[in-house]
C-alpha positions in Angstrom: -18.0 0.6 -17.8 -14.6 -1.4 -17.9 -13.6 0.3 -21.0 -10.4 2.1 -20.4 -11.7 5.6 -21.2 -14.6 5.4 -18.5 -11.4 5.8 -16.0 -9.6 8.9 -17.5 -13.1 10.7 -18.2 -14.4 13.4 -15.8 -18.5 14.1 -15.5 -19.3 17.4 -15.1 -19.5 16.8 -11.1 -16.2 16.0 -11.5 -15.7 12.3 -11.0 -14.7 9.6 -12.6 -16.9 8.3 -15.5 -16.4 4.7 -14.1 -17.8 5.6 -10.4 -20.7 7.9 -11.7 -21.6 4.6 -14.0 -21.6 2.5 -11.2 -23.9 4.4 -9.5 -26.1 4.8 -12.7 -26.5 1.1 -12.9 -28.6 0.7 -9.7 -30.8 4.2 -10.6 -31.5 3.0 -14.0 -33.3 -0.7 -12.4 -35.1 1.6 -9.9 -38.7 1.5 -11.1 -39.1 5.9 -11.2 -36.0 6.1 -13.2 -36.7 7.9 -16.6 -35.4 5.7 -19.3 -35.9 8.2 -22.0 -32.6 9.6 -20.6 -30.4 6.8 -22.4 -33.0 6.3 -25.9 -30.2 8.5 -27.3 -27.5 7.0 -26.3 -29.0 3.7 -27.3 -29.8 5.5 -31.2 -26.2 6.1 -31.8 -24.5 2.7 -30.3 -27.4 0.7 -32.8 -26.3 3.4 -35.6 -24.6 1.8 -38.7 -21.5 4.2 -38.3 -20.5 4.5 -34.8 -18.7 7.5 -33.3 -17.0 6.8 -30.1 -16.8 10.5 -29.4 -21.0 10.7 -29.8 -21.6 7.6 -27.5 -19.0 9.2 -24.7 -20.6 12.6 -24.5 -23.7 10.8 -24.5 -22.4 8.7 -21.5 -21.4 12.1 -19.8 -24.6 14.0 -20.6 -26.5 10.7 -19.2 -24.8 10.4 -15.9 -24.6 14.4 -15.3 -28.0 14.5 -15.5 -28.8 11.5 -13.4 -26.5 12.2 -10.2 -27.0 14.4 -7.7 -24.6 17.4 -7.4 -22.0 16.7 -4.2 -22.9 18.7 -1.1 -21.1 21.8 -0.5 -18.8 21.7 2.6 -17.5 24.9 3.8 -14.0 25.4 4.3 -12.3 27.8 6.9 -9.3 28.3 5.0 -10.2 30.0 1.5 -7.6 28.3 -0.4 -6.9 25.9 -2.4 -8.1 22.5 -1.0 -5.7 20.3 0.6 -6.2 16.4 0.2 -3.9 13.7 1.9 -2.3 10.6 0.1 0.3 8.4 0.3 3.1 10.5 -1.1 2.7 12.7 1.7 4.6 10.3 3.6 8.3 12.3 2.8 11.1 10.8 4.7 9.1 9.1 7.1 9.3 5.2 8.4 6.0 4.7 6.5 4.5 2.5 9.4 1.7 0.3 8.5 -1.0 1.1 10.3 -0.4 5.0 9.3 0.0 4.0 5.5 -3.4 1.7 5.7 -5.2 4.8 6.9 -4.2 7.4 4.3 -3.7 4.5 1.4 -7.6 3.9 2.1 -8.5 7.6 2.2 -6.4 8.0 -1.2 -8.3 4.9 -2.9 -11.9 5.6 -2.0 -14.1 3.2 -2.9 -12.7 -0.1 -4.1 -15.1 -1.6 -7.2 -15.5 -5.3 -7.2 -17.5 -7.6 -9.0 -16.9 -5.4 -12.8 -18.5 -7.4 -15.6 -15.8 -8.6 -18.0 -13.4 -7.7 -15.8 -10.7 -11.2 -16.7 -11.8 -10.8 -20.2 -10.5 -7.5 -20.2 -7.1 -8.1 -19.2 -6.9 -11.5 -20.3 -8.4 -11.4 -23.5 -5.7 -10.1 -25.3 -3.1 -12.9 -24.5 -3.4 -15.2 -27.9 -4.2 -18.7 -27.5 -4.8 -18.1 -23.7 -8.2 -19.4 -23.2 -8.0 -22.3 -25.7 -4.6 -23.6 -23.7 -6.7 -22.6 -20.3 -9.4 -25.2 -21.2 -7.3 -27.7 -22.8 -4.5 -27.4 -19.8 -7.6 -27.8 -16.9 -8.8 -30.9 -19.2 -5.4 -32.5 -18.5 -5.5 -31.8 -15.0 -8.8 -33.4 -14.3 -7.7 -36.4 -16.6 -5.4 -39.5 -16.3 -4.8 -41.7 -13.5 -3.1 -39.0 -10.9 -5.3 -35.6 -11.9 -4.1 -32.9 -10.6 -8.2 -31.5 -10.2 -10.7 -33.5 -9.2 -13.8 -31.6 -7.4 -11.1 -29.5 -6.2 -7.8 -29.6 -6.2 -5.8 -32.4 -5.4 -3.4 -31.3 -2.5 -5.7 -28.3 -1.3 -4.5 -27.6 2.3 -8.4 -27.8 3.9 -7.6 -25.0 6.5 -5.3 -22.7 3.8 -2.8 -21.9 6.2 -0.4 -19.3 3.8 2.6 -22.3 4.2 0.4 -24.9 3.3 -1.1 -22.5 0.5 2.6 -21.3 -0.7 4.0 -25.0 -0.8 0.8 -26.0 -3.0 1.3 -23.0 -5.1 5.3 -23.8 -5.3 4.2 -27.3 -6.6 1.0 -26.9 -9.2 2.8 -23.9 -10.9 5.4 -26.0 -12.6 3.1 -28.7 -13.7 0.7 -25.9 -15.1 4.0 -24.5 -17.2 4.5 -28.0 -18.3 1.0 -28.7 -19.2 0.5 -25.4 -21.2 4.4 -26.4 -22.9 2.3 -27.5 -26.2 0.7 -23.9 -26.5 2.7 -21.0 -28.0 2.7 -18.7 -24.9 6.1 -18.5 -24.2 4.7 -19.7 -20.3 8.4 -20.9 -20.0 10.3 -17.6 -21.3 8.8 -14.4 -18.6 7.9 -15.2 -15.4 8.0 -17.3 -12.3 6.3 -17.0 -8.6 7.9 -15.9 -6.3 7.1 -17.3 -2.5 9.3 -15.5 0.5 6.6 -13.8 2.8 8.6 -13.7 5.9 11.8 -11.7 3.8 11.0 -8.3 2.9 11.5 -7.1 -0.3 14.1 -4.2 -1.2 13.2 -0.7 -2.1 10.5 0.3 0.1 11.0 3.1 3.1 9.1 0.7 5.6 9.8 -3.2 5.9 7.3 -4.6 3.6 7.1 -8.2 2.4 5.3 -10.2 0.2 2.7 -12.7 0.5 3.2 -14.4 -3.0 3.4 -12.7 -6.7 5.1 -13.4 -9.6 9.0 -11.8 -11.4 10.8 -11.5 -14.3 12.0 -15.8 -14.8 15.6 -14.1 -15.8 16.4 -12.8 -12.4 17.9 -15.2 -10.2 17.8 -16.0 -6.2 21.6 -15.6 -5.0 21.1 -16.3 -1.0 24.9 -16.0 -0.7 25.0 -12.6 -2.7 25.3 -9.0 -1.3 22.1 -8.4 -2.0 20.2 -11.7 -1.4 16.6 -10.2 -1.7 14.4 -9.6 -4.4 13.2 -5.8 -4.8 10.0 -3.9 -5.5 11.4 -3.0 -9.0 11.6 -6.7 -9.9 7.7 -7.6 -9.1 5.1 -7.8 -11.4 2.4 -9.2 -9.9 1.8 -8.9 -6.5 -0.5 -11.2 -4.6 -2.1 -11.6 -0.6 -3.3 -14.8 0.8 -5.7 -15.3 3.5 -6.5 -18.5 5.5 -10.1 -17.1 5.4 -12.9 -16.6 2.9 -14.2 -13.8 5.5 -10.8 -11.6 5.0 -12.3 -10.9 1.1 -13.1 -7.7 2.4 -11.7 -3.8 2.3 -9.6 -3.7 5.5 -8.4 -6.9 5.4 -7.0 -8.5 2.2 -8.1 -5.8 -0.4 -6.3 -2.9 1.5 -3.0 -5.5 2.4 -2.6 -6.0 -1.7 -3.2 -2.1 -2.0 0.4 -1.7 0.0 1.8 -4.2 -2.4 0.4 -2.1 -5.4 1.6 1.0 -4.1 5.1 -0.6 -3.6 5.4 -1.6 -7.2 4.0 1.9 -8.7 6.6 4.1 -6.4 9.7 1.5 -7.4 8.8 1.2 -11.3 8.9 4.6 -12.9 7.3 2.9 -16.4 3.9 1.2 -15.1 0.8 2.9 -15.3 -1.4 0.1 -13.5 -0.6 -3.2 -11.5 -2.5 -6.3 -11.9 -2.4 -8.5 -8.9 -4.7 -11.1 -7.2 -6.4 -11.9 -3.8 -6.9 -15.5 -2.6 -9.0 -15.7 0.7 -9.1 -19.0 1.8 -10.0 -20.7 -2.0 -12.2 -17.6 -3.0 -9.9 -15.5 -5.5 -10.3 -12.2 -7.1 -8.0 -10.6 -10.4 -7.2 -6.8 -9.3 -5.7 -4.0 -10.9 -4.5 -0.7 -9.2 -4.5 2.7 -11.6 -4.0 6.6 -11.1 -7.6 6.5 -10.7 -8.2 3.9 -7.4 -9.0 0.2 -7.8 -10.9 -2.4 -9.5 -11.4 -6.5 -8.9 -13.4 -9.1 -10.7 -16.1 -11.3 -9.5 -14.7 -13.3 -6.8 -14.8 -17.4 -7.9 -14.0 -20.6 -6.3 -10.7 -22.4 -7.8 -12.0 -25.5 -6.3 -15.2 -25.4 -8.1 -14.9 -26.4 -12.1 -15.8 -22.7 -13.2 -13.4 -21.0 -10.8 -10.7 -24.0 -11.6 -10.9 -22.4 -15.2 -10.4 -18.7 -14.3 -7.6 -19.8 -12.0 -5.8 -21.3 -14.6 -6.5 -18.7 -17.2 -5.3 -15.9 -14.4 -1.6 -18.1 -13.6 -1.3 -18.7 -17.5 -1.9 -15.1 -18.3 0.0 -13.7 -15.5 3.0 -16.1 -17.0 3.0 -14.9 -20.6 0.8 -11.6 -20.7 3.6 -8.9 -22.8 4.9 -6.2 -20.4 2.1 -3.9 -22.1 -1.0 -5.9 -20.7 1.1 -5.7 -17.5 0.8 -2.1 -17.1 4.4 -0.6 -18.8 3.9 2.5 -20.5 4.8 1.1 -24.2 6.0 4.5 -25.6 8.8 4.0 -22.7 11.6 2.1 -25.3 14.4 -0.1 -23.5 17.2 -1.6 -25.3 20.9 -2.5 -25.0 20.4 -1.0 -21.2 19.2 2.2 -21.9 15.7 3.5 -22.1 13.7 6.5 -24.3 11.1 8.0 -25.7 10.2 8.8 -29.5 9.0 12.1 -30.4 8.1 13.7 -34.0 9.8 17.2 -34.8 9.5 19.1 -38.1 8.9 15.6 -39.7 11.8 14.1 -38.3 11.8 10.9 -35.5 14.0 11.8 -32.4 14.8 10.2 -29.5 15.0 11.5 -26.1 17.3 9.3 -23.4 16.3 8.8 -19.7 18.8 8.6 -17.7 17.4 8.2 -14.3 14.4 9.2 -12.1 14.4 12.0 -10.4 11.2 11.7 -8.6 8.3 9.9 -8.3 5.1 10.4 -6.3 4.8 7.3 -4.1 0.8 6.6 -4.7 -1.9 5.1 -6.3 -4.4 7.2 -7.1 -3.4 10.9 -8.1 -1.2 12.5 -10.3 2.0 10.6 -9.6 4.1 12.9 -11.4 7.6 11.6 -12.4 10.0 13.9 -13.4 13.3 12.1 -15.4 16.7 13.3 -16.3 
């Protein structure tokens, strides 16, 4: 279910792979589902040659067959559908509560709790969860731990300036801790911490609970220009002084307007990773063309949850601009950016020069056009 191409397939009822799958998982447990549905799909995975193309149509023959067709809804204009999202909002002042309606319409169902979820994204990062284990090992050790069942310095009531200023002060010592790992923790990012400012580039005022930029762009409060801007986040975050708020309309739907922000402002991201933190319950999130998706939500003042917090801030520090969603056939260097093609056996490039539009959503087409 969390591979990649379970989000860009289509069943024949015309949804994603991903969502009919999570639907399949509670049919097949049911006790009158017919398991001789999957046997085949279960013959070619166990196969000594495996073909990825078998096991997929497999996948889309099994969940075609197990799902009910959607219910036909009459339309009184005999056209061409019409369906709302976020970049209908042309030239408007994009006012919250409007953009929270539509935004949820747009995203559908949000899936939390996906199996391997951290793993997924994480996984990749070399030397991540060694330096994870061996950093939270530090922390609990010594005469002044840092973690000791819990954190030292939690603010009990996680009041978002209490949480920010603990934040502000653990992240360094976790950079310093993780100094002995090749991560290059100290080289990409940092967090960033201004929720009352808000950020440049979006239509509507729109801050910033917490998140994390580019470590080479620098704070200049006497400058022109003293705020950061949507282009310049990478991960996005939303705190929430209660474990209660780990729900749709509240924290999920709040980091959804951050995700949104950051896919309208950065014309080479495909997906956004971010993170919720509800009182001390967190979850890892990441926003595609396709909706959204969270892990299981964990305790970072439990042991367990300490280690996927620290494995989440480490990863989120060094992860390569690939893992962070940029589309890698998208080139930058010396200041300008292109794409490679092949033609008649040659390797050409083709210059952007700027955007010339870009759909401001999540979920849909997004089209981009460049110059």
């Amino acid at each position: 279910q969390i591979h990649p191409a379970a989000r860009l397939l289509r069943s024949n009822n015309g949804n994603s792979v991903f969502s009919e799958i999570s639907s399949l998982n509670t049919l097949i447990t049911s006790d009158d589902y017919d398991l001789d549905l999957i046997k085949p799909l279960i013959k070619i995975c166990l196969a000594n040659s495996v073909n990825e193309a078998l096991i997929w149509d497999q996948v889309c023959r099994i969940v075609a067959g197990s799902t009910p067709p959607p219910r036909s809804i009459p339309s009184s204009l005999q056209q061409t559908p019409w369906s709302q999202n976020t970049s209908s909002f042309v030239n408007s002042s994009e006012r919250r509560q409007e953009v929270d309606r539509v935004l949820k319409q747009e995203l559908g169902p949000l899936y939390v709790d996906v199996p391997g979820f951290c793993d997924a994204f994480f996984g990749s990062v070399r030397g991540l969860n060694t330096a994870s284990e061996t950093v939270l090992g530090k922390c609990m050790g010594g005469d002044n731990p840092l973690f000791r069942e819990g954190w030292i310095g939690w603010p009990t009531r996680a009041k978002e300036p209490d949480v920010l200023a603990w934040f502000c002060d653990l992240i360094p010592r976790l950079e310093a801790l993780a100094g002995d790992f090749n991560l290059n923790v100290m080289h990409r990012r940092k967090l960033l911490a201004q929720p009352k400012t808000p950020l440049l580039g979006s239509t509507g005022k729109r801050s910033m609970d917490i998140g994390f930029v580019a470590r080479d762009l620098a704070y200049k409060p006497n400058s022109k220009d003293d705020r950061f801007r949507w282009q310049q986040v990478l991960v996005p975050g939303e705190l929430k002084s209660n474990p209660a708020a780990d729900i749709t309309s509240l924290a999920w739907i709040d980091l959804a307007t951050y995700a949104r922000e950051v896919l309208k402002a950065q014309d080479a991201l495909r997906f956004v990773l971010g993170f919720t933190l509800c009182g001390s319950i967190m979850r890892v999130w990441q926003f595609d063309r396709l909706g959204g998706i969270a892990s299981d939500k964990f305790d970072i003042n439990s042991e367990d949850g300490a280690l996927q917090f620290v494995t989440a801030v480490l990863g989120f520090l060094c992860m390569d601009e690939e893992n962070l969603g940029f589309d890698p056939t998208i080139i930058t260097s010396h200041g300008e950016r292109y794409i490679t093609i092949d033609r008649d056996g040659q390797t050409e490039r083709i210059y952007i020069d700027k955007v010339m539009k870009r759909a401001p959503c999540i979920a849909g087409r997004a089209t981009t056009c460049w110059k």
